[in-house]
C-alpha positions in Angstrom: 20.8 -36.2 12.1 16.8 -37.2 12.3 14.9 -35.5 9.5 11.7 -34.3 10.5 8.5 -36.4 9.8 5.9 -33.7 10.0 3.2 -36.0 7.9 3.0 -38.3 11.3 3.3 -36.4 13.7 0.7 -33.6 12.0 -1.7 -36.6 11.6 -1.5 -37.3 15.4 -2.2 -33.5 16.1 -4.9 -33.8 13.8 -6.6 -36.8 15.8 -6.1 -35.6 19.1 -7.8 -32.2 17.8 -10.6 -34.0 16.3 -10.9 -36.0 19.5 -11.2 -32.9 21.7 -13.3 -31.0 19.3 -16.1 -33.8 18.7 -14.3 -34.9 15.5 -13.1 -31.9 13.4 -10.6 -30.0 13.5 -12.2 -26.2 14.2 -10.2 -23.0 13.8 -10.1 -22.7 17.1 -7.4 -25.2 17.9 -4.9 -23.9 14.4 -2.1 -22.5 15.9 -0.6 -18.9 14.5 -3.9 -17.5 13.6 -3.3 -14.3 15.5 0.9 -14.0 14.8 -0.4 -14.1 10.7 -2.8 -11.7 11.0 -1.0 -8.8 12.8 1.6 -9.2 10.6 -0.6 -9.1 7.6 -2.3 -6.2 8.8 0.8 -4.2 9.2 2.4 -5.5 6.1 -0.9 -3.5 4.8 -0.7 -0.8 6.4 0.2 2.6 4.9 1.7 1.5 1.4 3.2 3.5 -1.2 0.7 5.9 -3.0 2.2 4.3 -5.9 0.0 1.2 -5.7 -3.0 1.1 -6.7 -6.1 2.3 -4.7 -7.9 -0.6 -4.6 -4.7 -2.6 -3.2 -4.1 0.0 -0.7 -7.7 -0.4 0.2 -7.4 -3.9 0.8 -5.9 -4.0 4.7 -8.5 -5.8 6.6 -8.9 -8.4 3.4 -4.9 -9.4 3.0 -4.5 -9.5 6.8 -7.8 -12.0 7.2 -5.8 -13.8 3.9 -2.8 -14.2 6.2 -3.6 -17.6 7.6 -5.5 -18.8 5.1 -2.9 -21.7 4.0 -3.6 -22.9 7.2 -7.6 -23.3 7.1 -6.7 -25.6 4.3 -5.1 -28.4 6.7 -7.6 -31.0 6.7 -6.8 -34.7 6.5 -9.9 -35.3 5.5 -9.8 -34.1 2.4 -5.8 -35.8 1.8 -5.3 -34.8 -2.1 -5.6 -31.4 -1.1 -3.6 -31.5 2.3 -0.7 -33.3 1.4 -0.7 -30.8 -2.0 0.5 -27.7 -0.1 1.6 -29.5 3.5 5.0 -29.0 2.6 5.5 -25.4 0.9 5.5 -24.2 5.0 8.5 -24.6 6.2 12.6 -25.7 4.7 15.4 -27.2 7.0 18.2 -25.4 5.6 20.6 -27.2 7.1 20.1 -30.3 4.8 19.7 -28.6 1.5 22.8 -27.9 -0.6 23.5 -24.7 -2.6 23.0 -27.0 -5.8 19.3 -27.6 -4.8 18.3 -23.6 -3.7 19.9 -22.9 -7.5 17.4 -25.1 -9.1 15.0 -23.2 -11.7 12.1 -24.8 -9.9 10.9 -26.8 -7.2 10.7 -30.0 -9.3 14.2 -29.3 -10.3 14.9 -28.8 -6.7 13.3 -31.8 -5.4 15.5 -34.1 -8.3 18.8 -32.9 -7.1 17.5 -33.9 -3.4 16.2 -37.1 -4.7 19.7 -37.9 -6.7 21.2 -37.3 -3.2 20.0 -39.9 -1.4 17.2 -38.0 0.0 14.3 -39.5 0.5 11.0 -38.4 0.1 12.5 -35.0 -0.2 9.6 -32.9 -0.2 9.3 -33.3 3.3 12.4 -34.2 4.2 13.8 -30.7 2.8 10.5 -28.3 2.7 9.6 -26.1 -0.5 8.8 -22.6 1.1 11.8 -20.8 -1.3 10.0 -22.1 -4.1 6.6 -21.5 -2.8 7.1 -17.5 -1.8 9.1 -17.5 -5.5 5.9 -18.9 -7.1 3.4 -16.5 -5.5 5.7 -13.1 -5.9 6.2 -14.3 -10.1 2.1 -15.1 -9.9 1.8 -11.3 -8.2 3.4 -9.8 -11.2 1.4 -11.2 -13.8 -1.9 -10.6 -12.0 -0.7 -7.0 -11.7 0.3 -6.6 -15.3 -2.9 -8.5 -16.7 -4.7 -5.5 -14.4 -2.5 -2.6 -16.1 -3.3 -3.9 -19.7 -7.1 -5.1 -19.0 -9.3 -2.0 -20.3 -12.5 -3.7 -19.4 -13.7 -2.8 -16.1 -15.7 -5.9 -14.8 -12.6 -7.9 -15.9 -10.3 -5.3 -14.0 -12.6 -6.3 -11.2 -12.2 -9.8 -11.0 -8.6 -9.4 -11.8 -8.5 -7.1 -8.1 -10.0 -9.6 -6.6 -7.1 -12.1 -8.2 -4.8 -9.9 -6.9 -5.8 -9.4 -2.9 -6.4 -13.0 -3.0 -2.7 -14.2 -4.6 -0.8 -11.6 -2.7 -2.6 -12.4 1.0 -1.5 -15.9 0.2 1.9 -15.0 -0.2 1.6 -12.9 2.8 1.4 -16.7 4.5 4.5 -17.9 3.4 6.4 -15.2 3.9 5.4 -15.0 7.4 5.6 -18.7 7.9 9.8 -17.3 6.8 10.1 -14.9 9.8 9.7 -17.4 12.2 13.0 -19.6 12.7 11.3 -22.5 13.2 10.3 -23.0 9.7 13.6 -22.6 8.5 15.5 -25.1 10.2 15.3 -29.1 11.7 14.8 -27.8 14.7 11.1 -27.1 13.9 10.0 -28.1 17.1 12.5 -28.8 19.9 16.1 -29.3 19.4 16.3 -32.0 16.5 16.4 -35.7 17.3 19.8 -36.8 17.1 21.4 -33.8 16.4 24.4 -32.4 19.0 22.9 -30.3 21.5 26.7 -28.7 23.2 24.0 -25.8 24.8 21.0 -28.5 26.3 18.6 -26.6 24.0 14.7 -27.8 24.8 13.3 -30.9 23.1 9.8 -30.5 23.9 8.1 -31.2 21.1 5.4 -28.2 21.8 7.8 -25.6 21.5 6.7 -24.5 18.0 3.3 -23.9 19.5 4.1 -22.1 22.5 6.3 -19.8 21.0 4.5 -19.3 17.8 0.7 -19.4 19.0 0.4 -19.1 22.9 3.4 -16.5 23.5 2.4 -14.4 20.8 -1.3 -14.8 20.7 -1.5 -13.4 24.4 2.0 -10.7 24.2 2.0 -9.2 20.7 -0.5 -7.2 18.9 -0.3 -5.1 15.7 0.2 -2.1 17.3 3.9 -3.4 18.7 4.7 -3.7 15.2 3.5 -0.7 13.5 5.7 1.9 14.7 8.9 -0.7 13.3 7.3 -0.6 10.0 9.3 1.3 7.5 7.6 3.8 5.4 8.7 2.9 2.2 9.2 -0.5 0.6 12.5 -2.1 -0.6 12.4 -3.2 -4.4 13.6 -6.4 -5.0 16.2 -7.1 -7.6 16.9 -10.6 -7.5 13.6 -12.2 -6.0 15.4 -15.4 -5.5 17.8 -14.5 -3.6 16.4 -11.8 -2.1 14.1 -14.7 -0.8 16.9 -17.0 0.2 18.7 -14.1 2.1 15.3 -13.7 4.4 15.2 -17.4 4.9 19.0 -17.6 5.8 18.6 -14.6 8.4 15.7 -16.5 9.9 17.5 -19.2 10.3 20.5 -17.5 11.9 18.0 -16.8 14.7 17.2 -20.4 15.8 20.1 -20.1 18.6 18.6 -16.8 19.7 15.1 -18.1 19.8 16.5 -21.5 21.6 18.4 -19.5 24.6 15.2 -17.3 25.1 13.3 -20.6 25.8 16.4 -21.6 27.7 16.1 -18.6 30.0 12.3 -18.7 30.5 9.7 -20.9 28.3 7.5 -19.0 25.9 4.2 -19.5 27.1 0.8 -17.3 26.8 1.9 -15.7 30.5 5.5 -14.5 29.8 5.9 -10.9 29.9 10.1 -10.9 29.7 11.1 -7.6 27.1 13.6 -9.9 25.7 11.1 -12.9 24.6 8.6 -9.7 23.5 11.3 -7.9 21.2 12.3 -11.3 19.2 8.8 -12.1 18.5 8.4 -8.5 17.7 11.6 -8.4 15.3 10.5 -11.3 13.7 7.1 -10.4 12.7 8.4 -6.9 11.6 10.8 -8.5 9.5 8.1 -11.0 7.8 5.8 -7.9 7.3 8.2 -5.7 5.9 9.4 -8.8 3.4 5.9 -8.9 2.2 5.8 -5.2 1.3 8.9 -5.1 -0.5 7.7 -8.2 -2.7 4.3 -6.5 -3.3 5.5 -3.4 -4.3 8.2 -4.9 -6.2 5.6 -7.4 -7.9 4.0 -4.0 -8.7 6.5 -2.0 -10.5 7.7 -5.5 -12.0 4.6 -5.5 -14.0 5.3 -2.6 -15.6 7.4 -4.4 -18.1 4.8 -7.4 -19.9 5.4 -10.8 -19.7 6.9 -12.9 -22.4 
């Protein structure tokens, strides 16, 4: 089975954008600027009274955070780009149980290597580890706030906060979306059996993720799906692995969808509508449960 090489073929995307675009790459041709947003926005929308004001406060901020993971692709600037190009996505399907137990993503990436894999980071993806890291960050910003008695330091410490949790708010959303859970990323994978003669067009991702949704789905659609009052996490990690394994129990769903009609900005089917729908409900409501839990997590300090 063909592992994905996202580091090529991103760099290709990367020229051909900078070609069109008179030689950067503008914010105009990122894909999944409008899917992150709405589901930002009603991830924001209406929490707990529980939280605090100035979090609550915060919609238009974490849903313009959303993307912002994405504004940081820039092979100009490669340090930088190839630092976080791979906490987007994981292809299940080639990680063992072993690896999702590890303690951390370096201790993940070991048990990949001593496998055989190679170059596992982006043979295997790190977004577990990445949403694990941001929701742990979340509840130390949030108890440094509860025990800070200053008030300009409570205010830079807010500011920590909206900016740490919209970031997770990426990630999580990145989740929803089956294609970032699977080797199937972007078209049926390379090599892999393909019984149903699932697409292989290798601009799937975009259509269905940026087109389709950009032109079909807007906040609104989502809000009245939104439930009212969080979930609190217990187990974080695999509370997180449990969202990434449903995501990826979608692919087939999302693959016969395209199969009946493609996913482009002009299809109106109810059935392509309600997937997208479901999925960016279920990233949205994620998010909320892992900032409210991050929240009452703090209530207990950190060793």
């Amino acid at each position: 089975m063909t592992i994905r090489a996202r580091s090529a073929r991103y760099a290709l995307w990367l020229c051909a954008a900078a070609v069109l675009g008179g030689g950067t790459v503008s914010a105009s041709v990122r894909w999944g600027d409008h899917g992150h947003r709405i589901s930002g926005r009603a991830a924001a929308t209406n929490l707990p009274a529980e939280m605090p004001a100035f979090f609550r406060e915060a919609v238009a901020q974490l849903e313009y955070l959303n993307p912002e993971p994405d504004r940081w692709r820039n092979r100009t600037y490669v340090a930088m780009d190839d630092a976080f190009e791979y906490d987007h996505y994981i292809d299940l399907e080639v990680v063992p149980d072993s690896a999702l137990a590890a303690v951390n993503r370096y201790a993940y990436l070991a048990i990949l290597e001593r496998g055989g894999m190679d170059n596992a980071a982006r043979s295997a993806g790190l977004l577990p580890f990445r949403i694990l890291e941001m929701y742990e960050r979340l509840i130390v910003d949030f108890s440094l706030w509860r025990r800070t008695l200053d008030d300009e330091a409570r205010r830079y410490i807010e500011q920590r906060i909206i900016n740490d949790a919209g970031i997770l708010g990426h990630y999580v959303a990145d989740a929803a979306n089956p294609h970032h859970a699977t080797i199937h990323y972007n078209g049926w994978a390379e090599g892999a059996p393909n019984p149903n003669g699932f697409t292989t067009d290798r601009e799937f991702h975009r259509r269905f993720e940026s087109d389709f949704v950009g032109a079909q789905i807007t906040v609104s659609e989502l809000l009245p799906h939104i439930s009212a009052w969080p979930r609190r996490i217990g187990d974080a990690r695999a509370d997180i692995l449990a969202f990434i394994r449903a995501s990826n129990a979608r692919v087939n769903r999302l693959y016969e969808l395209e199969k009946q009609e493609r996913f482009e900005a002009t299809t109106t089917s109810p059935a392509h509508e309600q997937f997208a729908i479901e999925r960016l409900v279920a990233g949205a409501e994620m998010l909320r449960s892992l900032w409210f839990s991050a929240w009452l997590a703090s209530e207990t300090p950190p060793q």
